[in-house]
C-alpha positions as CSV (number, residue, x, y, z in Angstrom):
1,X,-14.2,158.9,92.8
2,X,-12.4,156.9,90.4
3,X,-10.7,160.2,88.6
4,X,-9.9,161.6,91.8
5,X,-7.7,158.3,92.4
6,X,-6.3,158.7,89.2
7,X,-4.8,162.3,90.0
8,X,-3.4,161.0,93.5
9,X,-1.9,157.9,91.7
10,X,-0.8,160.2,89.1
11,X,0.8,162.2,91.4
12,X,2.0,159.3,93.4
13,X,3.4,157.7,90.4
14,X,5.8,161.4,89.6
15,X,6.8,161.7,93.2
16,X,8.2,158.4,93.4
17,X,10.0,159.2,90.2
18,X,11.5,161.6,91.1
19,X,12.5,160.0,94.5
20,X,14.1,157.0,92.3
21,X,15.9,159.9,90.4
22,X,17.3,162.0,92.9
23,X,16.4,160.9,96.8
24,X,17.7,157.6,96.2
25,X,21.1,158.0,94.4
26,X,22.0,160.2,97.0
27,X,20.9,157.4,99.9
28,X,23.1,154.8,98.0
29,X,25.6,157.4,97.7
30,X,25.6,158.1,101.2
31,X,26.0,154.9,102.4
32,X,29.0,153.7,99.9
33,X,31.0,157.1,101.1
34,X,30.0,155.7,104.9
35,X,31.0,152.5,103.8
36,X,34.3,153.3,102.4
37,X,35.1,156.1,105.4
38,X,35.4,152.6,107.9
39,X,37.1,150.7,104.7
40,X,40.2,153.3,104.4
41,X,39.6,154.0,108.4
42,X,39.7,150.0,108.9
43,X,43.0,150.0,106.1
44,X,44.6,152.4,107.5
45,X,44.2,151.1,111.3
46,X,45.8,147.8,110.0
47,X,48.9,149.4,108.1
48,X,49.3,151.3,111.4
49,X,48.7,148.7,114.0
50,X,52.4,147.5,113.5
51,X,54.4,144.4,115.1
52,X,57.9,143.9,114.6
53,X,57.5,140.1,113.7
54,X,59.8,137.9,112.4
55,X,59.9,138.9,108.6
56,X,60.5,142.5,110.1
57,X,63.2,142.0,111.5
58,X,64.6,139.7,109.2
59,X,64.4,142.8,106.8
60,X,66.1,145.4,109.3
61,X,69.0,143.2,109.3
62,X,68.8,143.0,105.7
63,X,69.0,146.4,105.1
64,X,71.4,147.4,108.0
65,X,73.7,144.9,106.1
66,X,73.0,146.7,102.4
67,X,73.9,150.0,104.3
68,X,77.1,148.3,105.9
69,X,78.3,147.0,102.1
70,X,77.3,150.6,101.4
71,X,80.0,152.5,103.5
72,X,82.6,149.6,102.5
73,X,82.2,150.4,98.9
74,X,82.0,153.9,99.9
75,X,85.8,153.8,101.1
76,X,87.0,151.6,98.7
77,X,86.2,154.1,95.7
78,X,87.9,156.6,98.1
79,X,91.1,154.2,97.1
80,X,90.9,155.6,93.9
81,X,90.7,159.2,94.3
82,X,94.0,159.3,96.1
83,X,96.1,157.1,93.8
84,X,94.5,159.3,90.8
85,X,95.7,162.1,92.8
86,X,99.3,160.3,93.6
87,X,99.1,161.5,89.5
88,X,98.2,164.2,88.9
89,X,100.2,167.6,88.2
90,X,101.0,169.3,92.0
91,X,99.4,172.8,90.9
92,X,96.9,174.9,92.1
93,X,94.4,174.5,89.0
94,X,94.6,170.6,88.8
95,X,94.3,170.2,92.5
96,X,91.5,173.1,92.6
97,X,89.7,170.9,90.0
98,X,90.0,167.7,91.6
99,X,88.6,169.1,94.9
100,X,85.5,170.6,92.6
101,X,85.0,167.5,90.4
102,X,84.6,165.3,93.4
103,X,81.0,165.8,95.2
104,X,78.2,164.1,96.9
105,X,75.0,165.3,98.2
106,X,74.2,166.1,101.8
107,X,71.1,166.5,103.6
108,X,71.2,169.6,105.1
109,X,68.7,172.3,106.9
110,X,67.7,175.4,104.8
111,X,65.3,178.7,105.3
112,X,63.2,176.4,102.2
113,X,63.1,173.4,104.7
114,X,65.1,169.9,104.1
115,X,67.4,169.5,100.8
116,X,70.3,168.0,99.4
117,X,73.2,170.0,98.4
118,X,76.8,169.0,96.6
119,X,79.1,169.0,99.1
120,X,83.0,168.2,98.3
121,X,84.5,164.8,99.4
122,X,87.3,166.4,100.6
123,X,87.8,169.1,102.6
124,X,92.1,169.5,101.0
125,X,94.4,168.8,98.9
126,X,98.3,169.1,99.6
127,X,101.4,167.8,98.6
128,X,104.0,167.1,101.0
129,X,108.3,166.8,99.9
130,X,110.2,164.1,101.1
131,X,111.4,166.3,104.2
132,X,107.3,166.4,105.3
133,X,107.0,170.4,104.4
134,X,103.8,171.4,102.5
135,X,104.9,172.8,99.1
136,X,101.1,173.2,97.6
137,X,97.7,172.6,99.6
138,X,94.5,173.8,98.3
139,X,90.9,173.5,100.6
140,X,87.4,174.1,99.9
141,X,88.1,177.7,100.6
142,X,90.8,178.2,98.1
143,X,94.5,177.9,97.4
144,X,96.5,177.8,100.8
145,X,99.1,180.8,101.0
146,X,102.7,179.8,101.4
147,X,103.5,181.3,104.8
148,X,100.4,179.1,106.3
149,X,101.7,175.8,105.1
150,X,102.9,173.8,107.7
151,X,106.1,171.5,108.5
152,X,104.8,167.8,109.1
153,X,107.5,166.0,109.9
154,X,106.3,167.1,113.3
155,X,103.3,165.4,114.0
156,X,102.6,167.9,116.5
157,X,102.0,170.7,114.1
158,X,98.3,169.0,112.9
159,X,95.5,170.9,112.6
160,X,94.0,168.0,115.4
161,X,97.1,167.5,117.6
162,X,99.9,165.1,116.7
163,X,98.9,163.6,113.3
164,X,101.4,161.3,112.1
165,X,100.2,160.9,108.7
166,X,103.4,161.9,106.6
167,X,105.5,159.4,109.1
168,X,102.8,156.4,107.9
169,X,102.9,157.2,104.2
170,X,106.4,157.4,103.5
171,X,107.3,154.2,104.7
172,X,104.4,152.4,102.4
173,X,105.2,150.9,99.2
174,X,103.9,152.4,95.4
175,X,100.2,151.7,95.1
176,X,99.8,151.7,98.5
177,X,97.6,154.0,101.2
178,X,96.9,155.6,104.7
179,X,93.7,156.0,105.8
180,X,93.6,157.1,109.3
181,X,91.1,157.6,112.4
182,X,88.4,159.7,112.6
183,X,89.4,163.3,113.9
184,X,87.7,166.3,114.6
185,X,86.8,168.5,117.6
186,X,83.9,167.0,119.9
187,X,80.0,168.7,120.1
188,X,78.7,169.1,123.7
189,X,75.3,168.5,124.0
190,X,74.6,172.5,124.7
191,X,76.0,172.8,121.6
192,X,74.1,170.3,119.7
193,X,71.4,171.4,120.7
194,X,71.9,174.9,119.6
195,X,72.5,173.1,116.2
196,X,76.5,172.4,115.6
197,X,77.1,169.2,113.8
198,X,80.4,166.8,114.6
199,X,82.4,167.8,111.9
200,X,85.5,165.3,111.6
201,X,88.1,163.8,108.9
202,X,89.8,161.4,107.6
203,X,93.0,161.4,106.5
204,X,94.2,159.8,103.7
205,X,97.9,160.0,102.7
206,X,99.9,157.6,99.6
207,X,103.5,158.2,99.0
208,X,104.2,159.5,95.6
209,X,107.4,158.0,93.7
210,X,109.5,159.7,90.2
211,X,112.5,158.7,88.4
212,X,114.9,159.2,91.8
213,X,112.4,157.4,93.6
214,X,110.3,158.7,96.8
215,X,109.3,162.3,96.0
216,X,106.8,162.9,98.8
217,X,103.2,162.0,99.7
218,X,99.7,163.2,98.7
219,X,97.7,164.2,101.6
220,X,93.6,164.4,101.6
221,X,91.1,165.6,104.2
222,X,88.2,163.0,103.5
223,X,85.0,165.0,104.8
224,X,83.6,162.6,107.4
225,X,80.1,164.1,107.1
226,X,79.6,161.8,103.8
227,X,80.1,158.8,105.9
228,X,78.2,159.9,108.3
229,X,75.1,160.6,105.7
230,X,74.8,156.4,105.2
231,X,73.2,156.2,109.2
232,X,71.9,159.8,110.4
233,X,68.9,159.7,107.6
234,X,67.4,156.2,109.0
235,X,65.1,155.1,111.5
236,X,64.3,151.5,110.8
237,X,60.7,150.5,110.9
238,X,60.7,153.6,108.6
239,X,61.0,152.9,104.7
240,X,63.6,155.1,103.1
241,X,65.2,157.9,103.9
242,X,64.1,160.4,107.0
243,X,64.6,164.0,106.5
244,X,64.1,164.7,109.4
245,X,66.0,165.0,112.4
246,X,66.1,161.6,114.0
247,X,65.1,161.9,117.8
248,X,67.2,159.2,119.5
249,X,64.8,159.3,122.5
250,X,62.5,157.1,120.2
251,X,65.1,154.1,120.5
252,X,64.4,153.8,116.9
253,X,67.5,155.0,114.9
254,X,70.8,153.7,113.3
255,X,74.7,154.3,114.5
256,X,77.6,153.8,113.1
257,X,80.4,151.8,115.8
258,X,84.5,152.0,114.7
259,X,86.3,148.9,115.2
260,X,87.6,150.3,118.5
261,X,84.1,150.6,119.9
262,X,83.8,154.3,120.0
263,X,80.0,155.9,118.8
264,X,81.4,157.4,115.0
265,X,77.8,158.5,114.0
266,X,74.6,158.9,115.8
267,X,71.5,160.8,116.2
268,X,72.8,162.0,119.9
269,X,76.1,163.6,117.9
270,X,77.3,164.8,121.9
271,X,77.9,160.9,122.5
272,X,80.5,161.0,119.3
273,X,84.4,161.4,120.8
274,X,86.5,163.7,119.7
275,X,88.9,166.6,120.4
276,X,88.1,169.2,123.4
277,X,89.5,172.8,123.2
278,X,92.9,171.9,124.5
279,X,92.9,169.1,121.4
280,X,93.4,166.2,123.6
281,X,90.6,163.7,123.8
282,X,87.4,164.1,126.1
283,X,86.7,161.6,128.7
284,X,85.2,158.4,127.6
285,X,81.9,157.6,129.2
286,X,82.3,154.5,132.1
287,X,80.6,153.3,135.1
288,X,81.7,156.2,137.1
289,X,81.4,158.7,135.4
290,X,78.4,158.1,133.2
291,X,76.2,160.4,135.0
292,X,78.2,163.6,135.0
293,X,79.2,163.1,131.5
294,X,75.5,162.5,130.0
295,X,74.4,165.2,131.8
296,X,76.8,168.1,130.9
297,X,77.3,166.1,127.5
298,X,81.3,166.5,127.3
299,X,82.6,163.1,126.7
300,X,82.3,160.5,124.1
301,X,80.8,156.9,124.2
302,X,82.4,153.5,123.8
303,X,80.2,150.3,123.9
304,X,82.7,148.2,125.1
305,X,82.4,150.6,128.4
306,X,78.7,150.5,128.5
307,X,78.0,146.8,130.1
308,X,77.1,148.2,132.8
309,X,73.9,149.8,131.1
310,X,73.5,147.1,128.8
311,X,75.5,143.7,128.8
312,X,74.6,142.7,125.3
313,X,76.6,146.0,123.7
314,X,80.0,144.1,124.2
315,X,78.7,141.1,123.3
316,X,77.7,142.4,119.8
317,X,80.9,144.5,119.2
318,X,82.5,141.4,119.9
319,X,80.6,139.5,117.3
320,X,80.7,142.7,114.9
321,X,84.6,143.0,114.7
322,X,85.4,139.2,114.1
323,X,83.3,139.7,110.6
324,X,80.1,138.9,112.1
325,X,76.4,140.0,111.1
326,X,73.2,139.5,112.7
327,X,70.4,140.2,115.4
328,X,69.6,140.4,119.4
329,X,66.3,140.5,121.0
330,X,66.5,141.1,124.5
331,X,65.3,143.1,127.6
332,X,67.0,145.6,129.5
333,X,65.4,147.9,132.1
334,X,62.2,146.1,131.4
335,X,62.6,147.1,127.8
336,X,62.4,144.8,125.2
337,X,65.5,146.1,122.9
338,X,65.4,144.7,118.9
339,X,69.0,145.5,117.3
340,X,70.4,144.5,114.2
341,X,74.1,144.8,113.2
342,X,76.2,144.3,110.7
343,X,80.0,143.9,110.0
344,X,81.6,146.9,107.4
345,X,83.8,144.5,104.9
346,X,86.2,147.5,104.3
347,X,89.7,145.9,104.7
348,X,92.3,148.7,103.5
349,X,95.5,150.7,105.0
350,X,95.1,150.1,108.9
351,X,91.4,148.7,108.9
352,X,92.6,145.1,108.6
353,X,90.9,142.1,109.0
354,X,88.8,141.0,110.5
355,X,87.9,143.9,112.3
356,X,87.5,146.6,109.4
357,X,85.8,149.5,109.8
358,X,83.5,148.5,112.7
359,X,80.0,147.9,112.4
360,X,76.4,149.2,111.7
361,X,73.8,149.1,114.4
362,X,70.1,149.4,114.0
363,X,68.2,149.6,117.3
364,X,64.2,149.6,118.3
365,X,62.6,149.3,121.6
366,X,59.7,146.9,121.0
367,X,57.8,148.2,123.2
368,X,58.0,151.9,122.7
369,X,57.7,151.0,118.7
370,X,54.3,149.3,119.7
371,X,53.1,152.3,122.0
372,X,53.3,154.9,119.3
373,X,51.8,152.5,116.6
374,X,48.7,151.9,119.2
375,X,49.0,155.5,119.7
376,X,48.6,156.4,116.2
377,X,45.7,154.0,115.4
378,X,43.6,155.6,117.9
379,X,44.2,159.2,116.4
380,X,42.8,157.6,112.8
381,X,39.8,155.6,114.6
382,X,39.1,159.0,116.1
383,X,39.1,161.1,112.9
384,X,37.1,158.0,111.1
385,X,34.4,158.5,113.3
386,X,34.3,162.0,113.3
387,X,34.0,162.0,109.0
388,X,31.7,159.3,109.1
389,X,29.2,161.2,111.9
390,X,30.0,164.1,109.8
391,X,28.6,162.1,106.1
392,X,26.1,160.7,107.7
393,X,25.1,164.2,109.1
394,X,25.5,166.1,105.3
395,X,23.7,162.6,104.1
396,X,20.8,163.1,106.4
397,X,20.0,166.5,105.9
398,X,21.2,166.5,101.9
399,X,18.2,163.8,102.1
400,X,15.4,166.3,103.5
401,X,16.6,168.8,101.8
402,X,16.2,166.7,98.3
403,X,13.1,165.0,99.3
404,X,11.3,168.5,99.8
405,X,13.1,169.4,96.6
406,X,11.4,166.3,95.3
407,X,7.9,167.3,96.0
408,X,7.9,170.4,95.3
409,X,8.9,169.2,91.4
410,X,6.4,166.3,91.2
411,X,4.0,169.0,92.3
412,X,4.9,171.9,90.1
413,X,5.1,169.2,87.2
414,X,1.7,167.3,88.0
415,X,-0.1,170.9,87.9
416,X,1.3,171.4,84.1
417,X,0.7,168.3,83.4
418,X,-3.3,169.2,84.7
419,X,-3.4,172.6,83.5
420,X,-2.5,170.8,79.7
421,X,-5.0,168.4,80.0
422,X,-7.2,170.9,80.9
423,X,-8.1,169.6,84.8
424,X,-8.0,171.2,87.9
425,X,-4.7,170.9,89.4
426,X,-4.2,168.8,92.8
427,X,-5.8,170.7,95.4
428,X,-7.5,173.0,93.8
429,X,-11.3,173.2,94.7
430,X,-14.1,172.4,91.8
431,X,-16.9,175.2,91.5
């Protein structure tokens, strides 16, 4: 009696070894991979579950402002490119070169998804007599032949209609520039949506003086797209860059508003002016005609016309254009609207004070914002409780799996350990 309770204890004793050994690390395993499933689920929920509080906000303003000193500077180094080019030699190498040496990147499409390409500053180069004839003009495409340069003493013969930039220049003093509107040919909305981009310019024009005294004036085609690049890659409660395209149905983007009130950059390019085929301007987007226009998407958006829609866009271009940042939380349509704008300190040529350039606007509906963050929490509560019924599933049967493992060892090992010591094995009948 007494030796056949020492082989079951002995037995006992190696099965509950090897459970310590190898059942039980995987149980405590098991439940520190359950445990940390709702940790990262639980982290996760709470980096999700968003509100735009106060300190948000406060740092949406912050950075629509850093973006707004951004596209100042921007223009201000622009300065120097056309008084360096008042300078330099009027041939087709040294304006070839400057129109290659001066670059910036540009987020652009591609069949290897989103990148960043050099794209030129400026789209041309030309020089311009004192009579307004083009004597040299290089573009991104090459040297200009003679018989297509062009007479612009008559504003009428610009590429966008009457341009009167040769008229402006010549009458500045030395050291002084033009910088004019923003031109280019307006995107419907059927084309937008097929993919065409606004693709406008700036003109920038300096007179250029030698030993008789005026000689002419430097003319460059500032490619509007760079501008543009500060606003169309941001959605607010997002953290740097998106590159993506920014779905101004979400309420959650950034524009860009000139000093005039007309839309220069935005996610909805369709609601930016411009030129129409006959290169007079499309309609402007008012009270009366708001409907037709959004919905054939031929016409261009001023806030100062949209009170109607929402009161507070006047109010704020208003604010903007007497050097004014800040914030507005309010409701319109029963939608609690969050924007944040701030004034553009450029003060050159004709973008005097204190309106400068216009303004940057950073807008969020509150409530849509919330919606998708709620949205999005549910989605990772989901998938947390599907991997931590799925551990505790692999757990479960890792555990029967091992624990039959388990026996079968103690076992096999308590049977050499009999056979050594010369007893019957476990089980085993005595004759």
């Amino acid at each position: 009696m007494e030796q056949e309770a020492k082989k079951n204890f002995s037995f006992a004793s190696i099965a509950i070894s090897f459970f310590i050994l190898i059942v039980l690390p995987l149980t405590i395993t098991g439940v520190i991979i359950s445990k940390g499933v709702i940790k990262v689920g639980e982290e996760a929920t709470q980096a999700n579950l968003r509100i735009l509080d106060d300190n948000q906000k406060l740092s949406i303003a912050g950075r629509a402002q850093n973006v707004a000193d951004a596209v100042a500077q921007f223009l201000t180094d622009r300065e120097k490119d056309i008084r360096i080019a008042t300078i330099l030699p009027r041939d087709d190498q040294s304006y070839t070169t400057f129109l290659k040496s001066n670059t910036r990147g540009v987020i652009e499409s591609s069949n290897v998804g989103i990148v960043k390409i050099p794209v030129p500053v400026y789209r041309e180069i030309a020089f311009l007599d004192k009579s307004g004839k083009e004597t040299i003009k290089v573009t991104v495409d090459g040297v200009v032949p003679k018989d297509k340069l062009k007479d612009m003493s008559d504003p009428v013969n610009g590429e966008f209609g009457a341009e009167d930039y040769f008229q402006k220049a010549k009458q500045l003093a030395p050291g002084e520039i033009y910088l004019g509107p923003v031109v280019g040919y307006h995107v419907t909305k059927q084309e937008y949506d097929s993919g065409k981009q606004f693709n406008g310019i700036i003109r920038m024009a300096a007179p250029v003086f030698d030993s008789t005294g005026f000689a002419g004036v430097v003319e460059l085609a500032l490619d509007f797209r760079h501008i543009m690049e500060f606003t169309d890659h941001i959605v607010p409660t997002e953290p740097g860059m998106v590159f993506t395209k920014v779905n101004a149905d979400d309420t959650d983007y950034t524009f860009l508003v000139g000093r005039d009130g007309s839309i220069l950059a935005h996610p909805a390019q369709y609601l930016i002016g411009g030129l129409g085929p006959d290169k007079k301007p499309v309609p402007t987007m008012d009270d009366k005609n708001y409907n037709e226009l959004i919905k054939t998407g031929v016409g261009g958006m001023n806030v100062l016309n949209m009170g109607f829609m929402d009161e507070n866009l006047p109010k704020i271009h208003a604010l903007a254009v007497s050097g004014k940042s800040g914030s507005f939380t309010y409701t319109v349509d029963n939608k609690r609207i969050f924007i944040a704008y701030s004034h553009i300190p450029y003060y050159g040529s004709v973008y005097s004070k204190p309106e400068g350039f216009g303004w940057v606007g950073m807008m969020i509906d509150i409530d849509k914002y919330h919606k998708l963050s709620e949205d999005k929490v549910k989605d990772i509560q989901l998938k947390v409780e599907r991997w931590q019924k799925s551990s505790i599933v692999v757990v479960f049967v890792s555990l029967i799996l091992l624990f039959v493992i388990a026996l079968i060892l103690a076992r096999g090992l308590y049977r050499s350990i009999q056979r050594r010591d010369g007893a019957a094995p476990l089980g085993d009948d005595e004759d």
